[in-house]
DOMAR-744485 format. One record per residue (C-alpha): residue number from 1; residue in one letter; x, y, z. Coordinates in nm, 2 decimals. Layout:
BEGIN
ATOM  num  residu  xx  yy  zz
ATOM  NUM  A  X  Y  Z
...
# end
This chain:
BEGIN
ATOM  num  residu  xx  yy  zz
ATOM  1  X  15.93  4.15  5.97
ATOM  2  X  15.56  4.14  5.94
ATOM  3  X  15.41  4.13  5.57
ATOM  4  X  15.16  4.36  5.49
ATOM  5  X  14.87  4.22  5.29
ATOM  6  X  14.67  4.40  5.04
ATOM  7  X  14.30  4.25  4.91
ATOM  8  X  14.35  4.28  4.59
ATOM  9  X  14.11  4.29  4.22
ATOM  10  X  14.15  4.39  3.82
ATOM  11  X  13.87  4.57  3.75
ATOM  12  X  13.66  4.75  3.46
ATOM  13  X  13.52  5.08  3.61
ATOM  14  X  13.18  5.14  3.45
ATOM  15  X  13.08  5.51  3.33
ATOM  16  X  12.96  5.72  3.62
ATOM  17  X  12.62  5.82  3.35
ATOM  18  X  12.54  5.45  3.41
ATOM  19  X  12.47  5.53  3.81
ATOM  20  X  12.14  5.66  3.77
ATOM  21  X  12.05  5.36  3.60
ATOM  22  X  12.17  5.09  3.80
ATOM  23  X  12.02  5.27  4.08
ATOM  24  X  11.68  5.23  3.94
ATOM  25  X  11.75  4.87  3.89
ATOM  26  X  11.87  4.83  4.26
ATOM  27  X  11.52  5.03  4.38
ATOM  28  X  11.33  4.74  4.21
ATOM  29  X  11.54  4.52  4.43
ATOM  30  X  11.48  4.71  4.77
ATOM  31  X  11.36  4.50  5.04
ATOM  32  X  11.38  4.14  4.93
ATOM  33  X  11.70  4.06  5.19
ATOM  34  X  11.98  4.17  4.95
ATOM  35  X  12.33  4.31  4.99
ATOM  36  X  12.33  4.63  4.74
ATOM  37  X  12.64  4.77  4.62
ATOM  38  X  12.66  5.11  4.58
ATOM  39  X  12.60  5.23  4.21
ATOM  40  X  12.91  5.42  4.27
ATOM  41  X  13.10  5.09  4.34
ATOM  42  X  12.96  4.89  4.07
ATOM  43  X  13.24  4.77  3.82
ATOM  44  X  13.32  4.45  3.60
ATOM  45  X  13.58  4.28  3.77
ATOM  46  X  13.84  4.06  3.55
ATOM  47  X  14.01  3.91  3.79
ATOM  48  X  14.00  3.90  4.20
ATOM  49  X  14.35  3.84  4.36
ATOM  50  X  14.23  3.81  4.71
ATOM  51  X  14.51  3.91  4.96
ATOM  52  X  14.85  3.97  4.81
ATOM  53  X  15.18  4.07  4.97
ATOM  54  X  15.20  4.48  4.92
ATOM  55  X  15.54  4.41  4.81
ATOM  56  X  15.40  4.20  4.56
ATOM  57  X  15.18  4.47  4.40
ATOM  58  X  15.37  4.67  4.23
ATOM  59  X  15.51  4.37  4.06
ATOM  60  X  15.16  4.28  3.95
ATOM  61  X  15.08  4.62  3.82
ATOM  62  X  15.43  4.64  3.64
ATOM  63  X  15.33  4.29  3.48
ATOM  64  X  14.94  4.45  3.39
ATOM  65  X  15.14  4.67  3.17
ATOM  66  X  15.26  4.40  2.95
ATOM  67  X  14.84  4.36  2.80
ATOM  68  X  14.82  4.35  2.47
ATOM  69  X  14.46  4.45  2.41
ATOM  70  X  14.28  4.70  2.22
ATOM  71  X  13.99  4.97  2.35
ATOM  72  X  13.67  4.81  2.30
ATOM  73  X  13.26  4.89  2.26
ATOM  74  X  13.08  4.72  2.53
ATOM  75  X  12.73  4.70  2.57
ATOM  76  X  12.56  4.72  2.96
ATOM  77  X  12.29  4.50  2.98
ATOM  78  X  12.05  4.27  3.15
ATOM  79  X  11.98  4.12  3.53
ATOM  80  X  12.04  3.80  3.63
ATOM  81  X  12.20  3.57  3.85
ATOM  82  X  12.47  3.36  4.01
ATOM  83  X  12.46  3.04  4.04
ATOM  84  X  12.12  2.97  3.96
ATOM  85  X  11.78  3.12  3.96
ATOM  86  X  11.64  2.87  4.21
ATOM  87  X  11.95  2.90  4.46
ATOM  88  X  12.10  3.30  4.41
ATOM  89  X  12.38  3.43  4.54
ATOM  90  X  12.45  3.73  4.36
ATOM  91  X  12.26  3.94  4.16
ATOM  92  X  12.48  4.05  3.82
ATOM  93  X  12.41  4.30  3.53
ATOM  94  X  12.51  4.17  3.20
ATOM  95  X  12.85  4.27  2.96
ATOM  96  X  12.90  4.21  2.59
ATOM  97  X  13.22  4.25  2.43
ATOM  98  X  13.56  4.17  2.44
ATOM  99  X  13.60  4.12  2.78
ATOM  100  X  13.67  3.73  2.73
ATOM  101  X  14.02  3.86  2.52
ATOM  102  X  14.06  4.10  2.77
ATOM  103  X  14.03  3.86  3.05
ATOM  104  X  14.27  3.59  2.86
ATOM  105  X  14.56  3.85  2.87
ATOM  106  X  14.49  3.93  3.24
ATOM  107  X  14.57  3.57  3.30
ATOM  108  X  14.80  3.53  3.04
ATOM  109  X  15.08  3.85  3.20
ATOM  110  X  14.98  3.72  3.57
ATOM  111  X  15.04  3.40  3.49
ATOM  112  X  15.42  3.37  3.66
ATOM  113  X  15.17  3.50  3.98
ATOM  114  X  15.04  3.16  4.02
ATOM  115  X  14.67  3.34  4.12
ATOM  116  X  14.41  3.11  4.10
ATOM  117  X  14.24  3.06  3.77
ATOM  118  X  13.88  3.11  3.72
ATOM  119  X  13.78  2.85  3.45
ATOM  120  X  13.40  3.01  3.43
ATOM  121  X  13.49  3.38  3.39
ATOM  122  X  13.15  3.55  3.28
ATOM  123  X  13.19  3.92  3.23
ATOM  124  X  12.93  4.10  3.48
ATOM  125  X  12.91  4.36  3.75
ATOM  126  X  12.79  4.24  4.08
ATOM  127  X  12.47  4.46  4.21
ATOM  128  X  12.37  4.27  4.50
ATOM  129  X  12.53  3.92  4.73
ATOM  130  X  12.25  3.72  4.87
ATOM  131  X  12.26  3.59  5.25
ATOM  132  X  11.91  3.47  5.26
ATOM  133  X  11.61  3.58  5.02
ATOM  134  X  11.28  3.67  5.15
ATOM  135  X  11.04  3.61  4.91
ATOM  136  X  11.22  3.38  4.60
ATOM  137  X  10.95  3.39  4.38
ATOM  138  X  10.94  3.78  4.42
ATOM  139  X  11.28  3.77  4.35
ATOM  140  X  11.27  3.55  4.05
ATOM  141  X  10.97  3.80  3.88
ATOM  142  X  11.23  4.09  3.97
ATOM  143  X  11.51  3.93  3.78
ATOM  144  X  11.28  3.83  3.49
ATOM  145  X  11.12  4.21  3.41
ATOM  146  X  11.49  4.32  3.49
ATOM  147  X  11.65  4.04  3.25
ATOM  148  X  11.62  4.29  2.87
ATOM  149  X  11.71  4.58  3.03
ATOM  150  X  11.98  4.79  2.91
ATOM  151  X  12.23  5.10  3.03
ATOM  152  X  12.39  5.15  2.72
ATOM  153  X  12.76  5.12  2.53
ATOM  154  X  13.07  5.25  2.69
ATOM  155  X  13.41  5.21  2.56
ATOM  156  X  13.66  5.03  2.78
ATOM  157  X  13.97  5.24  2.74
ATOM  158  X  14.13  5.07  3.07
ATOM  159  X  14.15  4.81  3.33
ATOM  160  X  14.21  4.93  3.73
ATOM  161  X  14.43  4.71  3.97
ATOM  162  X  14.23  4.81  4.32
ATOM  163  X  14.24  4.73  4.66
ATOM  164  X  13.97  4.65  4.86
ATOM  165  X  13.93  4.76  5.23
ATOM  166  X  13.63  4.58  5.46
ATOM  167  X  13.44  4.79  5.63
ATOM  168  X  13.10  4.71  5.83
ATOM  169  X  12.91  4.96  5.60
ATOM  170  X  13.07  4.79  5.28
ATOM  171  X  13.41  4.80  5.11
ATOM  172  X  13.59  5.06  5.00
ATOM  173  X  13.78  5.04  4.64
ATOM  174  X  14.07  5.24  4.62
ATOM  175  X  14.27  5.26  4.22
ATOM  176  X  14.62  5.18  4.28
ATOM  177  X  14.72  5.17  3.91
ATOM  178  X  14.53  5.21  3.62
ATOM  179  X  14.66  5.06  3.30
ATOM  180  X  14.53  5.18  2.92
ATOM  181  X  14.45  5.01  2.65
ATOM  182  X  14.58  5.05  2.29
ATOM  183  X  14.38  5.27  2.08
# end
């Protein structure tokens, strides 16, 4: 019987009015060698699974219900970078708010998973990988005008389990279960 494997993420969606601004801060970023996600595709994600068993899934998304977390403010804001400025692999934008409870009871119901644990979760949404950068110090002024800007607040009502299909124009993020969080 062959196993069917699913690639796998927990996910904060971020407020489709935040698209036109995150792809203003991706056309200051046009043309120095990166990887740009699609403002469309742009989310916060909690946790990545990586591939999982299908059968598996809909255990996961059972146990994602168990979250004991309340809606939050967030606030969007801020550029930067990942690991550091003088070696970048991916370009972030910034998230403030509760995310690091929200993140602890992620790990806390997948925990009889046995998923791998990130120890240095830092709540941001990815807006461009880095292969190779053409100009660094271009880059680096980029980042730093980029660094105080802000989208705005948005309420995280909910956390998406999704599934991620590779594809040579990008991936494609499909929702597979979408769990709420208490008012």
């Amino acid at each position: 019987m062959v196993t069917l494997m699913v690639r796998a993420f927990i996910a904060v969606d971020l407020p489709e009015d935040f698209r036109e601004g995150i792809a203003k801060i991706e056309s200051e970023l046009k043309g120095l060698g990166l990887k740009l996600v699609d403002p469309s595709q742009v989310h916060i994600t909690l946790k990545f699974l990586g591939e999982v068993a299908e059968e598996k899934i809909k255990k996961v998304g059972e146990a994602l219900d168990q979250i004991n977390c309340k809606a939050f403010e967030a606030k969007i804001k801020g550029v930067g970078v990942f690991p550091k400025p003088s070696y970048v692999r991916v370009v972030w934008l910034g998230a403030e708010g509760e995310f690091g409870g929200l993140y602890n009871e992620v790990e806390r119901v997948l925990t009889p998973f046995n998923f791998k644990q990130d120890h240095d979760f830092a709540a941001h949404a990815t807006l461009a990988r880095v292969k190779y950068v053409e100009n660094k110090g271009v880059l680096a002024e980029k980042i730093k005008k980029l660094s105080q800007i802000e989208l705005g607040m948005m309420k995280v009502e909910a956390i998406r389990l999704k599934k991620s299909t590779l594809t040579p124009r990008g991936p494609i993020y499909e929702t597979l279960k979408e769990i709420r969080l208490k008012e």
